[in-house]
C-alpha positions in Angstrom: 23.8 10.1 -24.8 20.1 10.0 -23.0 19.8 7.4 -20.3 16.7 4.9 -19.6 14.8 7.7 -17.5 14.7 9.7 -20.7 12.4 7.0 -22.7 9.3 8.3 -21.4 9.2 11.5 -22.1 10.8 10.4 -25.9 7.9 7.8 -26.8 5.3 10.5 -25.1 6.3 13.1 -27.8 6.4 10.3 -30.5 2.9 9.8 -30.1 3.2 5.7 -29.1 1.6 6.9 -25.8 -1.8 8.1 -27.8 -1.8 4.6 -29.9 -1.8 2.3 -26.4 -4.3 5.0 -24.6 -6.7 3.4 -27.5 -7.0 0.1 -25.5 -9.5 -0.4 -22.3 -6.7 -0.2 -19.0 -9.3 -2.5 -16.9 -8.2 -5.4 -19.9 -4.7 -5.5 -20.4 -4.4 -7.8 -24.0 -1.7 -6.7 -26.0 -2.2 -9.8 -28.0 -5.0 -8.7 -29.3 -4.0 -5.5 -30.5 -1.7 -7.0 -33.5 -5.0 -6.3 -36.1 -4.5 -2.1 -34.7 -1.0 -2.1 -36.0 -1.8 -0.5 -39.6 -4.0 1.9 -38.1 -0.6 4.0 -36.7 1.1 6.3 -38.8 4.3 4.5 -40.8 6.8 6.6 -38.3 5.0 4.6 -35.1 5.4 1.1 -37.1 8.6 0.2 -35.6 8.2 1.2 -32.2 4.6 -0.1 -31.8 6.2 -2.9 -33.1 9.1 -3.1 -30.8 7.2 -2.3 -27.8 3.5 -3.5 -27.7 4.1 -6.5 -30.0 7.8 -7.5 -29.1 8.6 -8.0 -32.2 12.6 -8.2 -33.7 13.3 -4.6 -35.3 16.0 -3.6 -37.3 17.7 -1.0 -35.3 18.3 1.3 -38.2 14.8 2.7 -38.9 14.4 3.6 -35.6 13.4 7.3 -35.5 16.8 9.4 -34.9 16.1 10.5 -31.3 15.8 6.6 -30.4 18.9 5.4 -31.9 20.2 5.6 -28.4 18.0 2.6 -27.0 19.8 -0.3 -29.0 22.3 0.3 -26.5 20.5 1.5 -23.3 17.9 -1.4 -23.6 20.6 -4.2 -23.5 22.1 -2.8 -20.8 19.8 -2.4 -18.7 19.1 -6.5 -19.4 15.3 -5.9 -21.2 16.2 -6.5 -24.8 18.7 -8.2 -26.9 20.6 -6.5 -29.5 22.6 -8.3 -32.5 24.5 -5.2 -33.9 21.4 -5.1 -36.6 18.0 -6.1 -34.8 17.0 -5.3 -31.9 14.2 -7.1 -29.9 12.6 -6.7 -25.6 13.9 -9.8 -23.8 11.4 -12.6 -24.3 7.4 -11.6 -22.6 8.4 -8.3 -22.4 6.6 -5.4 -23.0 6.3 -1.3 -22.4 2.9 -0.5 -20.9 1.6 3.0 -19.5 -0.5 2.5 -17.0 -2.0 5.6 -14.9 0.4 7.3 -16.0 3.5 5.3 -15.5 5.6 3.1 -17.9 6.9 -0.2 -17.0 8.4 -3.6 -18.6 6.3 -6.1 -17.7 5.0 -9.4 -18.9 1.2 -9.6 -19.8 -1.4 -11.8 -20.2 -0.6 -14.7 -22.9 3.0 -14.3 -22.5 3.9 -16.1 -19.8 4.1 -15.7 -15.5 7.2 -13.7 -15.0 7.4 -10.5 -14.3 3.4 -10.8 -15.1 1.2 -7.6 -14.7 -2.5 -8.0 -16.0 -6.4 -7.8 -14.8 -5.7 -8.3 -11.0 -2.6 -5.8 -11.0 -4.8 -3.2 -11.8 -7.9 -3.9 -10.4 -5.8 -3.6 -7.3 -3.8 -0.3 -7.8 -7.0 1.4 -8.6 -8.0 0.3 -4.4 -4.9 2.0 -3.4 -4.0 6.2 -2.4 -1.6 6.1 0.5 -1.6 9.1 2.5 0.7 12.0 1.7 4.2 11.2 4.0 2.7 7.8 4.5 5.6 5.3 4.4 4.2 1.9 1.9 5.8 -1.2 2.0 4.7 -3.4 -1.4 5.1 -7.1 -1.0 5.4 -9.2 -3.7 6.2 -6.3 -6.0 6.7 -7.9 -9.3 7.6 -5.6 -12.0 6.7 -2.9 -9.5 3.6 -1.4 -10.3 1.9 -0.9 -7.1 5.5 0.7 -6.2 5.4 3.4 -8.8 1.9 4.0 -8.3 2.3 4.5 -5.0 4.6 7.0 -5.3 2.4 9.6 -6.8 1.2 9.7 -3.4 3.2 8.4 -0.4 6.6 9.6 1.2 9.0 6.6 0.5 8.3 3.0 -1.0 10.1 -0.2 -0.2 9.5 -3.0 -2.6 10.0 -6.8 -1.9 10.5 -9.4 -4.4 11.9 -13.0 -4.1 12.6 -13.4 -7.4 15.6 -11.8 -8.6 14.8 -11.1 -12.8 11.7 -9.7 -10.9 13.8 -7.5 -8.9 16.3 -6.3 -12.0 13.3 -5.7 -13.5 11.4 -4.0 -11.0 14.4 -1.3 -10.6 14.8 -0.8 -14.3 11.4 0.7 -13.6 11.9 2.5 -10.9 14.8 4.2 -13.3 12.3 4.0 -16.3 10.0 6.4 -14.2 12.7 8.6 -12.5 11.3 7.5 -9.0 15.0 6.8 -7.5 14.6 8.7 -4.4 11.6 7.2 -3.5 11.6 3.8 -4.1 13.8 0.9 -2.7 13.5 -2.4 -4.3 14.5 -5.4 -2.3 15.1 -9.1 -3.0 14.0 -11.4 -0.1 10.8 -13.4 1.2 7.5 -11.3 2.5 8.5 -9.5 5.5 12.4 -10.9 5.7 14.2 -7.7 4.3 12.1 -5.5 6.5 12.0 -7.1 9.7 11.9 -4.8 12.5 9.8 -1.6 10.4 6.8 -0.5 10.3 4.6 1.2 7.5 1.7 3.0 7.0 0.3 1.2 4.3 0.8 -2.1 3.2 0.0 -3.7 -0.9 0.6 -7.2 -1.7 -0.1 -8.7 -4.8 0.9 -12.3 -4.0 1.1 -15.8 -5.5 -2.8 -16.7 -5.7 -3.3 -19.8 -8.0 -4.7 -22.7 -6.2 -2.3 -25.7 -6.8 -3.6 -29.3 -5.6 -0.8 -30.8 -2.9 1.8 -33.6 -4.9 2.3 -31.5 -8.0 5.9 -30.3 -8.9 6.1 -26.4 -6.8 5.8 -24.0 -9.4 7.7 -21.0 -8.6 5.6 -18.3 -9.7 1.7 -17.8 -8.3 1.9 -21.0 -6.5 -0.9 -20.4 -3.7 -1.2 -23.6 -1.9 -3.7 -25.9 -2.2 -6.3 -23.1 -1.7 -4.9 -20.6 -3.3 -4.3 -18.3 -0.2 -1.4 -19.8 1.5 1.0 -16.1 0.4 -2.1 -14.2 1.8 -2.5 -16.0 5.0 1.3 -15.2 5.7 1.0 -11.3 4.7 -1.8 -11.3 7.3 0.4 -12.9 9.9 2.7 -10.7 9.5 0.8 -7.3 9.6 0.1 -6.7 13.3 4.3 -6.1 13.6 4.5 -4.5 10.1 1.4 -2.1 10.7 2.0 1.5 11.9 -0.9 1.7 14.6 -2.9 3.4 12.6 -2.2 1.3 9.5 -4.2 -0.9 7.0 -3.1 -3.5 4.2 -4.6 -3.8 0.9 -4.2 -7.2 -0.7 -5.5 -9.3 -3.6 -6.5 -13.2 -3.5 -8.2 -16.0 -4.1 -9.6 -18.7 -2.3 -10.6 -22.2 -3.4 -14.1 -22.7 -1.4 -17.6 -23.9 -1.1 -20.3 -21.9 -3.5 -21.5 -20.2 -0.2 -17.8 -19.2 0.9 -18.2 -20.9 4.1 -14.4 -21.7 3.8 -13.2 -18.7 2.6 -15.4 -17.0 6.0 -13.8 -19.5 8.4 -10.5 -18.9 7.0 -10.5 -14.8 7.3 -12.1 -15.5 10.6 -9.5 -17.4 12.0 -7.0 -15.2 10.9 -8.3 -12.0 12.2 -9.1 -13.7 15.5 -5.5 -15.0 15.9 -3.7 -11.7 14.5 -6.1 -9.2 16.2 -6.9 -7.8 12.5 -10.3 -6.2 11.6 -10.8 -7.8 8.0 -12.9 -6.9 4.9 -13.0 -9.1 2.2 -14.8 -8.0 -0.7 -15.7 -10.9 -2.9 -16.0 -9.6 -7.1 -16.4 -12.7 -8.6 -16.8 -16.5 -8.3 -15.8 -19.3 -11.4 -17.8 -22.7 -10.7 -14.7 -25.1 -11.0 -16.0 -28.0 -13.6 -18.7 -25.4 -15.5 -19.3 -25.0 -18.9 -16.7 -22.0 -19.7 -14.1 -24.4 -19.1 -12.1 -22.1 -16.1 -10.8 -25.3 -14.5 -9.4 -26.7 -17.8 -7.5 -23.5 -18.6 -5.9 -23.0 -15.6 -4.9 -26.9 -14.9 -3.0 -26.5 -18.9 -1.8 -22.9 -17.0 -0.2 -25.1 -14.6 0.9 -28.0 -16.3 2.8 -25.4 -18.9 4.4 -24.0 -16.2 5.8 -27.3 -14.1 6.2 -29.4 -17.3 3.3 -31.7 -16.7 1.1 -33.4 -18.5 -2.0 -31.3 -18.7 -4.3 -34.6 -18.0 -2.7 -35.6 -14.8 -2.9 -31.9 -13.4 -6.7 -31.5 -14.2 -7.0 -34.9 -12.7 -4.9 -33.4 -9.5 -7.1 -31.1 -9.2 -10.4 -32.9 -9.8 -9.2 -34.9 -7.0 -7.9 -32.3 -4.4 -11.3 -30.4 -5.0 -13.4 -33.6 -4.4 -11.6 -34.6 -0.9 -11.7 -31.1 0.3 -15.2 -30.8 -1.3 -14.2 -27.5 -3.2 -16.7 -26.5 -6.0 -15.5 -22.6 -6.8 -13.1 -20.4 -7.0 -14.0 -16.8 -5.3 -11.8 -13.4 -6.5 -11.4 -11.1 -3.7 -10.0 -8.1 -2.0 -8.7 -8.0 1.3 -8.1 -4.6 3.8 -6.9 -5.4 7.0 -6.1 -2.4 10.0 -5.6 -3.7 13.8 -8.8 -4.7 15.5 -10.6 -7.0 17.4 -11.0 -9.5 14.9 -13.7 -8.5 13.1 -14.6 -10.4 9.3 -16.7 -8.2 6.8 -17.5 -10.1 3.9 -19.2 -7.9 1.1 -20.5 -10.3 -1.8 -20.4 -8.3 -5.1 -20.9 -10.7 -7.4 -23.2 -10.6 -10.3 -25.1 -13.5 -12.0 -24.4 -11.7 -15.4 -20.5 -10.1 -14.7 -18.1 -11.1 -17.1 -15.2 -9.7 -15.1 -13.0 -11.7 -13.0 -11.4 -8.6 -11.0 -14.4 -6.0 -12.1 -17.5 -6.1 -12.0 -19.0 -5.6 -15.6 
């Protein structure tokens, strides 16, 4: 019987891979691609079904050289099979990206095992040297993992959550990258204390969260939003080869002129001996008229099991006393320095990006 590393190469000749090319990679929205469905020829139906959509299949008009999956899919804990139908665990979906295929959750579906906008914005910043060791905190479903080994030596992956981590080695299977990645369960640097890489990624929990309100266990940020990103940084100057440098994503709850975010970075790479560049894409006025703040206080309260009133009036409160008026998007590259802060302001009055400009 084929195993999970043979799925690939299966759904390539298929032709699902040419249906999901059709859809822009910067903009991962499979929930908007439902209306595309009876564009595919019928054979593609009940896979494009099964794995864009997530919809419940009946196993038995799945093409003959895919039978196999009703069982390799359960076992490997990313779908549920009754003896009849047969349907991805719930969230989950199977999504090429740059060439590698990965369960993930996206956008609209929920926060675990999440991979969207800011996952990608930040693998495109990334090509570790060839025989460059990469450590990738807060892997996730393990995309900056597998992307990374296209180019580097040997991957280790860190993940606190454990579904995260199951999940994260299914697709290090998924992709055949066995004997090059290591995916291990633990907090930041904890599993690897004592090595030093060449490269470090971190995708970390980002989402501002106003002090008082129940923790939420995925993307909590701190009260700023970089409270995950101030740790990484604390932790490089041990974790950094000498010649090393950190890529990492955040954002930062600040002042419109980023005065916060600038004393923040500056601090940090005075304290940790970092040189820092921070390049700033975008900025959301908290309280404007596209309604970000409302959207991600109902994120929030979804998430903790709050009422979405009280959050947005947490945060309406937590941004008034620390007089907080935006919310800045940002990359971060770090080396060992002097402390030196770059900060490169990229925004655009007319972007429409959050992690692109455009």
């Amino acid at each position: 019987m084929p195993a999970l590393g043979d799925l690939i190469e299966t759904l390539t000749d298929s032709g699902l891979g040419e249906f999901l090319a059709s859809f822009s990679p910067l903009h991962l929205r499979p929930l908007d691609w439902p209306p595309y469905r009876d564009r595919v020829p019928d054979r593609l139906r009940v896979l494009v079904d099964l794995f864009a959509f997530g919809a419940e299949i009946d196993a038995r008009e799945l093409p003959q050289e895919l039978g196999w999956i009703s069982v390799e899919l359960p076992r490997a804990g990313v779908a549920i099979f009754d003896g009849r139908n047969l349907q991805l665990t719930a969230g989950l979906r199977l999504v090429p990206v740059a060439g590698r295929w990965l369960f993930c959750t996206p956008p609209g579906a929920g926060l675990s095992h999440y991979l969207g906008d800011d996952s990608i914005a930040l693998m495109l910043r990334i090509q570790p040297k060839a025989n460059a060791t990469v450590l990738d905190l807060c892997s996730g479903s393990g995309l900056q993992a597998l992307h990374c080994a296209g180019f580097a030596r040997r991957i280790t992956a860190v993940e606190r959550n454990r579904d995260a981590v199951e999940l994260a080695r299914v697709n290090v299977t998924l992709n055949r990258l066995e004997e090059k990645i290591d995916v291990l369960q633990g907090d930041m640097f904890e599993p690897v204390d004592g090595r030093q890489f060449d490269l470090v990624v971190a995708n970390p929990p980002l989402l501002p969260v106003p002090d008082g309100l129940p923790d939420l266990f995925i993307g909590h940020g701190g009260y700023d939003g970089m409270r995950a990103c101030c740790r990484i940084l604390e932790g490089l100057p041990t974790a950094l080869s000498p010649s090393g440098r950190a890529h990492l994503i955040a954002s930062c709850l600040a002042d419109a002129d980023n005065h916060y975010l600038r004393d923040l970075l500056a601090t940090a790479a005075k304290t940790h001996h970092l040189d820092i560049t921070a390049t700033v894409v975008s900025m959301k006025e908290m309280g404007g008229a596209d309604g970000y703040l409302e959207a991600m206080a109902s994120a929030v309260a979804r998430e903790i099991g709050q009422d979405p009133d009280r959050v947005l009036a947490a945060y309406r409160e937590d941004m008034r006393q620390r007089r907080a008026t935006h919310l800045s998007f940002l990359f971060l590259m770090a080396r060992h320095g002097s402390g030196r802060v770059e900060l490169v302001d990229m925004r655009t009055p007319t972007s429409q990006g959050v992690w692109h400009i455009g």
